[in-house]
C-alpha positions as CSV (number, residue, x, y, z in Angstrom):
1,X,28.5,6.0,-21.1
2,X,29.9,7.1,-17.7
3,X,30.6,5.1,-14.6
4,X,30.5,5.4,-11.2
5,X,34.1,5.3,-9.6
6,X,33.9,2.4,-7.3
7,X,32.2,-0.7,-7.1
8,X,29.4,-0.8,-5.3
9,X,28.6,-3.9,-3.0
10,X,24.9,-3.6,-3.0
11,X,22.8,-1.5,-4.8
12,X,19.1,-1.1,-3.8
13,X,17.0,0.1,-6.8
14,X,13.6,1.9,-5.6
15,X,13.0,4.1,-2.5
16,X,10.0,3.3,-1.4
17,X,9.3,1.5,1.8
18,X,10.8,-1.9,1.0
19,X,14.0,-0.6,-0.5
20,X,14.2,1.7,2.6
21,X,13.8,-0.8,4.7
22,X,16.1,-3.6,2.9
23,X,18.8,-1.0,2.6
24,X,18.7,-0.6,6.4
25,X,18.5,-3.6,7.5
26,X,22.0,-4.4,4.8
27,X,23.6,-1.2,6.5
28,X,23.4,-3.0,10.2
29,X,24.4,-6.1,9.0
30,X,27.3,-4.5,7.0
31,X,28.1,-0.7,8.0
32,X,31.4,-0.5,6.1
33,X,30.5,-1.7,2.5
34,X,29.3,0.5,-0.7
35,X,25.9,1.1,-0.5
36,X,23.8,2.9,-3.0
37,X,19.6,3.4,-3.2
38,X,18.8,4.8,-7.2
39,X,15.3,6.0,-7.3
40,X,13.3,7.6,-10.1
41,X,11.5,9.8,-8.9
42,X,12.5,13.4,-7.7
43,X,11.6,11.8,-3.9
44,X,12.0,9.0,-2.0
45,X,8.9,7.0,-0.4
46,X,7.3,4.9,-3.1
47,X,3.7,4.6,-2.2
48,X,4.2,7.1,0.8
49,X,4.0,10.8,0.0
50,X,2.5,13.3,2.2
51,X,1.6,16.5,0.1
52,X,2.5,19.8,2.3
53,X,1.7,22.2,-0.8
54,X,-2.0,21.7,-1.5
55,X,-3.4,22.6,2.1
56,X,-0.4,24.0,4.1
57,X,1.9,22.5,6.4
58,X,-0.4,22.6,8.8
59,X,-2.8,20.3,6.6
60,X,-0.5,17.3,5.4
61,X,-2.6,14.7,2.8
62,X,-1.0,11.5,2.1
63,X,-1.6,10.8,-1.4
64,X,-0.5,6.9,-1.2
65,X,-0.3,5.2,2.2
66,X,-2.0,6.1,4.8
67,X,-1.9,3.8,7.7
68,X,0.3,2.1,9.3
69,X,-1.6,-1.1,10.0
70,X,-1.5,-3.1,12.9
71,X,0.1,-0.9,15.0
72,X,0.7,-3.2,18.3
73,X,3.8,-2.7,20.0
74,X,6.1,-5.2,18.4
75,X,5.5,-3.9,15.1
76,X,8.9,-2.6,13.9
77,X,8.3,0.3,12.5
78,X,6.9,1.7,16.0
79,X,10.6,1.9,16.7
80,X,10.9,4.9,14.7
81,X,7.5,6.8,16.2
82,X,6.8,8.1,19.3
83,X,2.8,8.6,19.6
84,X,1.6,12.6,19.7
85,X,-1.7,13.9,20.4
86,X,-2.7,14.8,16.7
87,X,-2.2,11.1,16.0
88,X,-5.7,8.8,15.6
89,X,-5.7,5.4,16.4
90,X,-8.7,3.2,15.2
91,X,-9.7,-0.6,15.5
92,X,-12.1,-0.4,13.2
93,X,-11.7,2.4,10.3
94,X,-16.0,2.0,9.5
95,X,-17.3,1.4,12.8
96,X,-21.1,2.8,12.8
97,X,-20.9,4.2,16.3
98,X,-19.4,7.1,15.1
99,X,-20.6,7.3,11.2
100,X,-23.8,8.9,9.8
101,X,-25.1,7.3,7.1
102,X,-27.9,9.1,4.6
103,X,-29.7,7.5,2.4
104,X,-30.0,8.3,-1.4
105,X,-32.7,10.9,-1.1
106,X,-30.7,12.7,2.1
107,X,-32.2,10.8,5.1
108,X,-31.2,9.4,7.7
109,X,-31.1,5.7,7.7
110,X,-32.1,4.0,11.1
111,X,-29.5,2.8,13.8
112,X,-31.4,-0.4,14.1
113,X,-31.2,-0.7,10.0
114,X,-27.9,-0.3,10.0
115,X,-27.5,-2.8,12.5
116,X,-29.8,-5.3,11.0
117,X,-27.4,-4.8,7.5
118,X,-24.2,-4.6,9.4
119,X,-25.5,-8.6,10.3
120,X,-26.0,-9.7,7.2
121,X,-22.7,-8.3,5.6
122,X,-20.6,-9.9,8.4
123,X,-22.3,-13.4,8.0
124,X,-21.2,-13.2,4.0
125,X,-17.5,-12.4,4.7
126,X,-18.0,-15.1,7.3
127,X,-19.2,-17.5,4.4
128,X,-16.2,-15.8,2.1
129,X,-13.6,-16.7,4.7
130,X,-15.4,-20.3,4.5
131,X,-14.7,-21.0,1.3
132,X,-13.4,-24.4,0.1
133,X,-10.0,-24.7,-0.3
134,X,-10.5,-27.5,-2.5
135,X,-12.6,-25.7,-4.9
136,X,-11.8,-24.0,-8.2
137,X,-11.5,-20.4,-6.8
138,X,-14.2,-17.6,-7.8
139,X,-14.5,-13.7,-6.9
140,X,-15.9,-12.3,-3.7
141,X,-18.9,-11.2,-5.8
142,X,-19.8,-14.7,-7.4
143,X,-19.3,-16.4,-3.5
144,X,-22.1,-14.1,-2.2
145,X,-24.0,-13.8,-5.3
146,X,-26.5,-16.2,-3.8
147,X,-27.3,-14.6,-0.6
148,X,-27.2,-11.3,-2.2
149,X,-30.0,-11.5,-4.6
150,X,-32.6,-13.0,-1.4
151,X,-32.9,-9.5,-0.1
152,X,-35.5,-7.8,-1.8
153,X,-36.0,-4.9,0.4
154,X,-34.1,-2.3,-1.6
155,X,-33.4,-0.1,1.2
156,X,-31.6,-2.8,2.7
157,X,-30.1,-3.7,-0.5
158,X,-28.4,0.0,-0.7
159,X,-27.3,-0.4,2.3
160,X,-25.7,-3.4,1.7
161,X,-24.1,-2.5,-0.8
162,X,-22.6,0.3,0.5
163,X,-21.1,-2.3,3.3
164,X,-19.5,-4.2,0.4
165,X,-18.2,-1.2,-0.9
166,X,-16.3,-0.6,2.5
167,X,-14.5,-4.0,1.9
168,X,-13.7,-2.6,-2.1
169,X,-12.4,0.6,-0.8
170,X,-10.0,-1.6,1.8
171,X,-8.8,-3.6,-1.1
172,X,-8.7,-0.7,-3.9
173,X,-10.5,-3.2,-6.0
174,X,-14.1,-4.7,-7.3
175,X,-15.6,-7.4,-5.6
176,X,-15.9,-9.2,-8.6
177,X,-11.9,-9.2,-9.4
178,X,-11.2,-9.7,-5.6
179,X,-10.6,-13.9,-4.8
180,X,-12.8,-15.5,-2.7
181,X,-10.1,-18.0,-1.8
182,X,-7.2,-15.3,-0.6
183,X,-10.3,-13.3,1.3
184,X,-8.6,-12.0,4.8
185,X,-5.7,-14.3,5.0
186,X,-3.0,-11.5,4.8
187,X,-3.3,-10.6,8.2
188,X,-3.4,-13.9,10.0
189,X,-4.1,-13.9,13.5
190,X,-3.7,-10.1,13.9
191,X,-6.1,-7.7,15.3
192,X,-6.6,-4.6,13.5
193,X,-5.6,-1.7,14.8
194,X,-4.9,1.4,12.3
195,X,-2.5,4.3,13.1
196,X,-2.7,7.7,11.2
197,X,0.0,9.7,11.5
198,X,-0.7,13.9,12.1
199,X,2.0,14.7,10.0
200,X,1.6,12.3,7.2
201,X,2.3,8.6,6.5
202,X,5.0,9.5,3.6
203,X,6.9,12.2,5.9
204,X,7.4,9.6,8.3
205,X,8.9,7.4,5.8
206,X,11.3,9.9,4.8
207,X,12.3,10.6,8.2
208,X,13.3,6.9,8.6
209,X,15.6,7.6,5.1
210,X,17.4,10.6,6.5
211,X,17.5,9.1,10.0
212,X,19.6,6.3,8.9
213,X,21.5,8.5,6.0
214,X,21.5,6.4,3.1
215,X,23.2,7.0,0.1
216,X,20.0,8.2,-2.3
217,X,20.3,9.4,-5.7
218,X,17.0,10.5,-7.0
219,X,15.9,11.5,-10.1
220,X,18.0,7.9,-11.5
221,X,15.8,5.9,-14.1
222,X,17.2,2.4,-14.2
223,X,16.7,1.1,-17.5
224,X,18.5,-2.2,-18.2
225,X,20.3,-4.6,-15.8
226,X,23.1,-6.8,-16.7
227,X,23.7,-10.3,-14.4
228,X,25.9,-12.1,-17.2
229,X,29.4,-12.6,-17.2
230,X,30.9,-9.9,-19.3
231,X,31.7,-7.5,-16.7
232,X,34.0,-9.8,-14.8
233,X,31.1,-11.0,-12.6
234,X,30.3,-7.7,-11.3
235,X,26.6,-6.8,-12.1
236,X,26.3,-3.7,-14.5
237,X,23.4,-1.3,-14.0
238,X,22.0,1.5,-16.8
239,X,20.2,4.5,-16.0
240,X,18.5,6.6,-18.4
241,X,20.8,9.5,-18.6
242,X,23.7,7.6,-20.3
243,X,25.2,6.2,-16.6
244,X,25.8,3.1,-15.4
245,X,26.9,1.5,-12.2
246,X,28.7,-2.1,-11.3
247,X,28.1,-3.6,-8.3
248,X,28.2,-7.6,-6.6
249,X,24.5,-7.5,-5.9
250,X,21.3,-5.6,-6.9
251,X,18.2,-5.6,-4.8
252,X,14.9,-4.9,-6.9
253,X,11.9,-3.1,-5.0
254,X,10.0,-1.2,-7.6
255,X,6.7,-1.2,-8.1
256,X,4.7,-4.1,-9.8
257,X,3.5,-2.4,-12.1
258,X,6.8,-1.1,-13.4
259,X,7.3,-4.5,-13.7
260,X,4.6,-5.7,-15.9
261,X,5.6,-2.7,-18.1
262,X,8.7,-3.8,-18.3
263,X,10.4,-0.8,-18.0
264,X,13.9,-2.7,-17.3
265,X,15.3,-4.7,-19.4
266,X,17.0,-7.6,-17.6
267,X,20.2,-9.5,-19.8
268,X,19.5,-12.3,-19.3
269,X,16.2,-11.8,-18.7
270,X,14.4,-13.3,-15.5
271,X,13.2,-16.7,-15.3
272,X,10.1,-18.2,-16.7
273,X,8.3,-18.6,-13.6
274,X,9.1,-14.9,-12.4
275,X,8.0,-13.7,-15.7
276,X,4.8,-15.6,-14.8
277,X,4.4,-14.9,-11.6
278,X,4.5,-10.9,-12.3
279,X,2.2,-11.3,-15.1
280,X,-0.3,-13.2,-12.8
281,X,-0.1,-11.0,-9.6
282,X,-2.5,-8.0,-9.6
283,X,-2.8,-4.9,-7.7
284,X,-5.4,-2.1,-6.5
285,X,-6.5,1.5,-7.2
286,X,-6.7,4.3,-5.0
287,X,-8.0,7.7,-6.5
288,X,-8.4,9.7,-3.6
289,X,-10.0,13.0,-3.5
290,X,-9.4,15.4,-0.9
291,X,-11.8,18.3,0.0
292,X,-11.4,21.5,2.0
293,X,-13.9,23.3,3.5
294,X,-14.3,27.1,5.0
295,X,-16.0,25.8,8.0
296,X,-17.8,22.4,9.7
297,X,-21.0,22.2,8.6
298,X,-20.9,18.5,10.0
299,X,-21.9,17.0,13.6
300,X,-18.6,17.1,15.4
301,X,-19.1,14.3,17.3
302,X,-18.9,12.3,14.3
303,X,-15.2,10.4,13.4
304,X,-13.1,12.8,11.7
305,X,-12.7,9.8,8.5
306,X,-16.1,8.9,8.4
């Protein structure tokens, strides 16, 4: 195996957001020690990757991220952007007021309808958010189930339905694997307010890599990591091409569900209630399809994502 030739004092391992943002935030606090980000992939932004090639520059698609949520003022990451005109700002991402909805046979469903629905939808997340702490906890879908099955107009029920879905697509999961108990409590107090970036959620990320110039190697596979004593205290990172690096800390960011495949081995390996608490936490699914056409055949009044 081959080493690096220096000790590194911290090394980040993953590129997406959090390890771009950890590695930052070590580089302020310490500007002259060894830094080094290993990331797998042949780019950096995790999650966040804005695809230039399909459509043209001129029509970036994020194929992970897209927002950056709750974009008031103190947010930090507003540091890093100044507003343009090509970006969108939206408080609600589904409002009706600018959405056209069709029903299964291709016609229009009725404003009032849609408010009449739009009601009852927001009186069961009102129900969800009410759930008792105290009880044992149950999906969104089993919460509702109840309510759900009174309406027999099925019109209204389609309808419905598709007003769940909006909550589904938020969450990149079903309501029945979604927990009634952890319904809306990420957010806290804040008020949502969405902002889409013109030139794409992942290039912006990158920008705030190459503005701050870390060290990056890409295209690094980190395969097993050492903590134990036999490298005189020094931590001992292996990558899949036959390298390895020491260092005095390693930071972990990679995705969950690299994880829960255990694709690094850890000597010794983490604790019990790590182990656990990996195996227990879940995660979404976006599969996002995006569609060009030759010309608008659409009413251009309506909201360019809806």
């Amino acid at each position: 195996m081959e080493t690096a030739n220096r000790v590194f004092d911290l090394i980040v391992i993953g590129c997406g957001a959090a390890g771009i943002g950890a590695a930052i935030k070590f580089q302020k606090l310490l500007p002259t020690a060894h830094l080094l980000v290993l990331e797998a992939r042949n780019r950096i932004g995790g999650r966040a990757f804005t695809d230039t090639k399909t459509f043209g520059e001129s029509a970036p698609v994020d194929l992970g991220a897209r927002w950056l949520c709750h974009n008031q003022p103190d947010n930090l990451v507003r540091a890093y952007y100044v507003l343009s005109d090509g970006d969108r700002i939206d408080t609600d991402i589904y409002g009706t007021s600018t959405m056209a909805i069709f029903d299964e046979d291709g016609t229009p469903i009725s404003g009032d309808l849609i408010k009449q629905v739009k009601t009852i939808a927001e009186k069961l997340f009102s129900n969800i958010k009410q759930y008792p702490h105290d009880m044992p906890d149950v999906s969104m879908l089993d919460a509702i189930h109840k309510q759900h099955i009174k309406i027999d107009n099925e019109k209204m029920q389609r309808l419905l339905d598709m007003w769940l879905s909006f909550t589904e697509n938020h969450e990149a999961s079903d309501l029945a694997e979604l927990s009634a108990k952890c319904y809306a409590k990420g957010d806290g107090d804040l008020e949502n307010c969405y902002l889409e970036i013109a030139g794409g959620f992942g290039s912006f990320i990158k920008q705030i890599a190459e503005q701050h110039k870390l060290p990056i190697k890409i295209n690094t596979v980190v395969t097993h990591i050492d903590t134990s004593t036999q490298f005189d205290g020094l931590i001992h990172v292996a990558t899949q091409d036959g390298y390895y690096y020491l260092c005095k800390y390693v930071l972990v960011t990679v995705p969950l569900g690299c994880l829960k495949a255990c694709s690094i081995d850890f000597t010794p390996p983490l604790p019990q209630w790590k182990q656990e608490a990996i195996d227990k936490m879940g995660f979404g699914l976006h599969n996002k399809i995006y569609l060009q056409f030759s010309s608008v055949f659409w009413d251009q009044e309506l909201s360019p994502s809806n």
